[in-house]
C-alpha positions, 0 to 999 in steps of 0.5 A: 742524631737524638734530634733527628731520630725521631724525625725519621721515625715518624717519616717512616712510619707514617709512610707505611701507614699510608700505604697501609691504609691505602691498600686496605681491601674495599671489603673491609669497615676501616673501624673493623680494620682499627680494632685489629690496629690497636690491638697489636698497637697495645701489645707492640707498645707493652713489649717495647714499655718492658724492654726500654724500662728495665727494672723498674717498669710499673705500668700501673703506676705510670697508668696512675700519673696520666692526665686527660691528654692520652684519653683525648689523644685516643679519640683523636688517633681514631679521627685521624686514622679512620679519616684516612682510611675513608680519604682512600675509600673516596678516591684520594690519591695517596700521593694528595691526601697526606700532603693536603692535610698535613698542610692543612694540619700546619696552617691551623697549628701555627696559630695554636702555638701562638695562641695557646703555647705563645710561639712567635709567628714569623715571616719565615711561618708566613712564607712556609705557610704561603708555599704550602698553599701554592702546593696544595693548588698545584697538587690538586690541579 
């Protein structure tokens, strides 16, 4: 379960997120709508830091041990988020937009993990590749 968990998480989580961000009200700028997101996004994730860390929970201290990755990560959340949001202004269809990006999203990370992390491309990458592009065409056909 440990390995799967996560999987489920982030499958139930970005479908709400999808569906959230395809129901915001035409009124409303999706930054504006983001500065409300991270808000409870901070707190969410403060409640569940002290929760989880009993004990010996010191956020500043972790805040001291941090890198450049969750700064980067930061900007990249918004690019995704706002992204989508205005994906959903211009009449993509929910059904389309997720799925052409993580598809999108596959082909461009298959040849980071190589170039970057060594991972092997291999004939099954190819193929799953090779599919996702047959899906794409006949999603947005």
């Amino acid at each position: 379960m440990a390995y799967f968990w996560p999987l489920i998480l982030v499958v139930a989580s970005n479908s709400v997120y999808h569906i959230c961000a395809k129901s915001l009200p035409e009124s409303v700028d999706p930054l504006a709508s983001l500065t409300v997101t991270y808000l409870i996004g901070s707190i969410f994730s403060g409640i569940l830091y002290f929760v989880t860390n009993r004990g010996g929970a010191n956020l500043l201290h972790e805040y001291s041990q941090m890198n450049w990755a969750p700064y980067l990560l930061g900007l990249a959340v918004v690019g995704l988020e706002a992204g989508s949001m205005h994906a959903y202004k211009a009449g993509w269809p929910v059904s389309a937009f997720q799925v052409s990006s993580a598809a999108a999203i596959a082909t461009i990370l298959v040849f980071i993990g190589y170039l970057v992390y060594h991972e092997a491309i291999t004939v099954n990458k190819l193929v799953g590749l090779a599919l996702c592009l047959v899906g794409l065409f006949f999603l947005n056909k």
